[in-house]
PLY file of the C-alpha trace (Angstrom):
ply
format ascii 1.0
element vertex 234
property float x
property float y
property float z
element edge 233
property int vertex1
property int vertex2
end_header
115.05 279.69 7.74
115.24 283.28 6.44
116.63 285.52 9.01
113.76 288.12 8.68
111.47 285.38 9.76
113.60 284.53 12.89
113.43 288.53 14.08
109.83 287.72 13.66
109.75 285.16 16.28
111.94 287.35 18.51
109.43 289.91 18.27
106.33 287.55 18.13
106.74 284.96 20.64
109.47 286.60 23.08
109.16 290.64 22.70
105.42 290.89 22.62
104.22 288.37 25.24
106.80 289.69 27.90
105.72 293.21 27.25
101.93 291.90 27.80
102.87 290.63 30.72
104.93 293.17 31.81
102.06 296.10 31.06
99.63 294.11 32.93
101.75 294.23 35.81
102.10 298.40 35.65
98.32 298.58 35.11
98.21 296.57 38.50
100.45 299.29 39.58
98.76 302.33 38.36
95.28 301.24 39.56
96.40 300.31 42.97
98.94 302.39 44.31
102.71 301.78 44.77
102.33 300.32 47.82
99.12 299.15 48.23
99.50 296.69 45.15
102.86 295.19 46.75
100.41 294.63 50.15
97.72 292.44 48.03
100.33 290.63 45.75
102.34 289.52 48.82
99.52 288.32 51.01
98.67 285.83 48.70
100.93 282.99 49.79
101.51 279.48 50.53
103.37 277.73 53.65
104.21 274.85 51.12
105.02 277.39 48.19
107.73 279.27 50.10
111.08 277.20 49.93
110.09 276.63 46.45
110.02 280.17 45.26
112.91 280.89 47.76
115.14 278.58 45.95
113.79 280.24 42.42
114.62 283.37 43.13
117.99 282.62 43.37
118.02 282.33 39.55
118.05 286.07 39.27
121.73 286.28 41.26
123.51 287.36 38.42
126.50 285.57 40.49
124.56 282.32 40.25
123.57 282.96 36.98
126.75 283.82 35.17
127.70 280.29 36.44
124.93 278.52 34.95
126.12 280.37 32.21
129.23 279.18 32.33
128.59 276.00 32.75
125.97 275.43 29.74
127.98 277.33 27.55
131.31 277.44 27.75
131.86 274.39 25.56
130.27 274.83 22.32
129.00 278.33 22.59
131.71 280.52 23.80
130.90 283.71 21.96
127.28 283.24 23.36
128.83 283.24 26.68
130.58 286.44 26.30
127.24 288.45 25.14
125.66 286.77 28.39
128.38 287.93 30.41
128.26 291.10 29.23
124.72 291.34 29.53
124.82 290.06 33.53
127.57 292.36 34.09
126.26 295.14 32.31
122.43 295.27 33.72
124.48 294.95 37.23
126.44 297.61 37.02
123.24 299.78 36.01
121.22 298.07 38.60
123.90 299.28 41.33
124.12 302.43 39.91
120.34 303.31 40.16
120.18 301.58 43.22
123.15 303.21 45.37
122.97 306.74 43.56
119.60 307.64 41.99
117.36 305.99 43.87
119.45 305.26 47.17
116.69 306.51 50.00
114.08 303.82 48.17
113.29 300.91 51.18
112.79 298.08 50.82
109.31 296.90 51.73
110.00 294.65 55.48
111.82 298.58 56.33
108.08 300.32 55.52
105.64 298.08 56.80
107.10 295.15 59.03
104.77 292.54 60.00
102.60 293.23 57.78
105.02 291.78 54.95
105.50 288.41 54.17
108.79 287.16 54.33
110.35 283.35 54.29
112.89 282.61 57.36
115.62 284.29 57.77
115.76 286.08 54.08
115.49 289.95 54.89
116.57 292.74 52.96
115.40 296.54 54.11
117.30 299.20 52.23
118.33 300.06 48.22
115.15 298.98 47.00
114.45 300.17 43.36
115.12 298.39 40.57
114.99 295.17 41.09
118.47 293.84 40.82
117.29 290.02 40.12
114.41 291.42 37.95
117.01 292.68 36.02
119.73 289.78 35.44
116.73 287.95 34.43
115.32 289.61 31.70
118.88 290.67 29.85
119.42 286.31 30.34
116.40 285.65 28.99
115.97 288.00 26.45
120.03 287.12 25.03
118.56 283.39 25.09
115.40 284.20 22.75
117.34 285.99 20.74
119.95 283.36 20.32
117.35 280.50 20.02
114.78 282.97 17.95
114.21 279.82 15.71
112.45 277.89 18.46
109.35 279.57 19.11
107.70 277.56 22.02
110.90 277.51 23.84
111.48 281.57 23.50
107.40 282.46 24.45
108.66 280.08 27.81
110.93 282.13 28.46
108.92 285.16 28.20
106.52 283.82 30.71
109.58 282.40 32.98
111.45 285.76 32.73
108.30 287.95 34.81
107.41 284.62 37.21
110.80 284.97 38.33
110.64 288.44 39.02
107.52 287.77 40.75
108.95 285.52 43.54
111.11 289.06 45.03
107.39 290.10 45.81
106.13 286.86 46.93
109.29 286.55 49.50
108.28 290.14 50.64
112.19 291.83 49.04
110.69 294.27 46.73
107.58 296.62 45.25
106.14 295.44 42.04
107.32 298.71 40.22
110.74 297.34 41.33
110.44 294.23 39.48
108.92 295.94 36.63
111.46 298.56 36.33
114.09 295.68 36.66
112.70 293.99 33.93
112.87 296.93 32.05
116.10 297.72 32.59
117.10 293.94 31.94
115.65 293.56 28.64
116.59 296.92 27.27
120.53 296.42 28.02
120.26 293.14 26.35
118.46 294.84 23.17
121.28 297.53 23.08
123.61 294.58 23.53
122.55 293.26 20.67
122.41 296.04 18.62
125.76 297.44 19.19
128.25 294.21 19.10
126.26 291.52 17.09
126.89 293.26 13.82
130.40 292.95 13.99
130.64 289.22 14.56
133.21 288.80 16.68
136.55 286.81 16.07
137.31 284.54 18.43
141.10 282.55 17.81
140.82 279.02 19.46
143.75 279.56 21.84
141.41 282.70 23.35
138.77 280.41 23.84
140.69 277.99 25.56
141.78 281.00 27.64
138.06 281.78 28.32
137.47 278.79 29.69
140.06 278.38 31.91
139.71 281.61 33.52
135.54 281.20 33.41
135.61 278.19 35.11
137.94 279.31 37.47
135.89 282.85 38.30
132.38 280.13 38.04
134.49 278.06 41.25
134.73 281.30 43.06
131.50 282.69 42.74
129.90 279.82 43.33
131.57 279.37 46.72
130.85 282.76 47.62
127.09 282.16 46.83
126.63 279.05 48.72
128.51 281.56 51.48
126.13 284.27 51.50
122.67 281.99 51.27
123.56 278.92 53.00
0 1
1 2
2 3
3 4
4 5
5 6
6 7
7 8
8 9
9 10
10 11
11 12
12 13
13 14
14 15
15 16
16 17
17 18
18 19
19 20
20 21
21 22
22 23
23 24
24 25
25 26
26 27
27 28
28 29
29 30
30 31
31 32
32 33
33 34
34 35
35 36
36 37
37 38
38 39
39 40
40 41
41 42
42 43
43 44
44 45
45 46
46 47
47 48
48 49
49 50
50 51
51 52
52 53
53 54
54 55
55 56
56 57
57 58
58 59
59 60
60 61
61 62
62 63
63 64
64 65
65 66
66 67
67 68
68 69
69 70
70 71
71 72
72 73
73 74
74 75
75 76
76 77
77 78
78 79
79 80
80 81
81 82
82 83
83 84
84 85
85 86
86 87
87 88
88 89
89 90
90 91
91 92
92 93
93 94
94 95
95 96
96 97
97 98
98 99
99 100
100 101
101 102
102 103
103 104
104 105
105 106
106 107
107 108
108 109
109 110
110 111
111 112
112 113
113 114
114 115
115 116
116 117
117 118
118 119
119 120
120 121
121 122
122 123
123 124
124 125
125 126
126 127
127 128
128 129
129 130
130 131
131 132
132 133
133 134
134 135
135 136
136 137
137 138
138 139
139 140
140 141
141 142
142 143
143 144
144 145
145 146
146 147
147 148
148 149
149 150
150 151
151 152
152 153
153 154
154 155
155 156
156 157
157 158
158 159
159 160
160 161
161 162
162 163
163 164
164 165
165 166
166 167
167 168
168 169
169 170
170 171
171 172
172 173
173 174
174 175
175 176
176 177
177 178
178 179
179 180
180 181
181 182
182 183
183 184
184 185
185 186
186 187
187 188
188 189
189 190
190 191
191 192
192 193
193 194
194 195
195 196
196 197
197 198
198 199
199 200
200 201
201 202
202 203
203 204
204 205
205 206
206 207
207 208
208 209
209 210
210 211
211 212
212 213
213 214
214 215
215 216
216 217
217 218
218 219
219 220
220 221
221 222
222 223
223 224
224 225
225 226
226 227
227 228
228 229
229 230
230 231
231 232
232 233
């Protein structure tokens, strides 16, 4: 398949129906207020629906999900990896930066209102609230993944409807404002494009005994994040 025609797809059934979804969202936004449209968007919930969306939302730790990463990858896709890595890393690091320097008086939503927000158990977060961190390791995942699998069009428009769901569950569990997860998104999905756009073109060479390195010291950092994760949420 011509390559033209895979950009299409890219644009057609990943690009556009996030950014439908995502403008419905700031419409949402716009029409009812910062904080009045986290209120009605978080009241909506279900007892049974809670550990569910608790355990999804742990898909947008970008610890967790570099070693998913890791672990799907790492065999037969190792330069893939390394854009995802960068990506995760890279949409952190930005995430952190806005959150801790630009933006570092934003609260978090159980800070503002209290009882009035929905949370699940014991899973409370009050301060550094904007972006959304796990909005954003989502989106640059997601969007590397459609652009890597451009070809398949119903799997890369499932994504694009995955990507914002995701997202969705730090408002559900009460963690963040909708502009939050928007912004995240945002900011997710943008890195990835400039990702692309600055190391695809030069194709990087990767010598088999660097791979082999990769993966040794990948799997290794995957073991250690992944026992620090099971730490902090278990």
């Amino acid at each position: 398949m011509h390559t033209e025609f895979k950009q299409g797809f890219f644009l057609k059934f990943f690009l556009f129906p996030l950014f439908m979804v995502w403008l419905t969202g700031l419409l949402f936004l716009f029409a009812k207020g910062y904080n009045e449209s986290f209120l009605l968007l978080n009241s909506y919930h279900l007892p049974w629906l809670d550990f569910p969306m608790l355990l999804i939302t742990m898909l947008g730790d970008a610890g967790f999900m570099a070693v998913l990463m890791i672990f799907v990858f790492i065999r037969k896709q190792p330069y893939q990896l390394i854009m995802l890595l960068i990506a995760i890393i890279l949409s952190g690091i930005l995430s952190q930066v806005f959150k801790n320097f630009l933006f570092e008086n934003w609260q978090r939503p159980p800070y503002l209102f209290k009882e009035q927000v929905h949370t699940v158990g014991s899973y409370l977060l009050y301060h550094h609230s904007f972006p959304s961190g796990h909005s954003s390791t989502v989106a640059a995942v997601f969007t590397m993944l459609a652009y890597f699998r451009k070809e398949h069009k119903t799997e890369i428009f499932l994504y694009a409807i995955i990507c914002p769901f995701i997202a969705f569950t730090r408002v559900y569990l009460g963690v963040h404002f909708l502009g939050d997860t928007l912004a995240g998104i945002l900011l997710g999905c943008s890195t990835s494009v400039m990702i692309l756009f600055l190391i695809k073109p030069f194709k990087l060479n990767l010598k088999p005994r660097f791979v082999l390195s990769l993966r040794i010291v990948t799997l290794l950092a995957a073991a250690v994040i992944l026992t620090v994760f099971f730490m902090k949420y278990l």
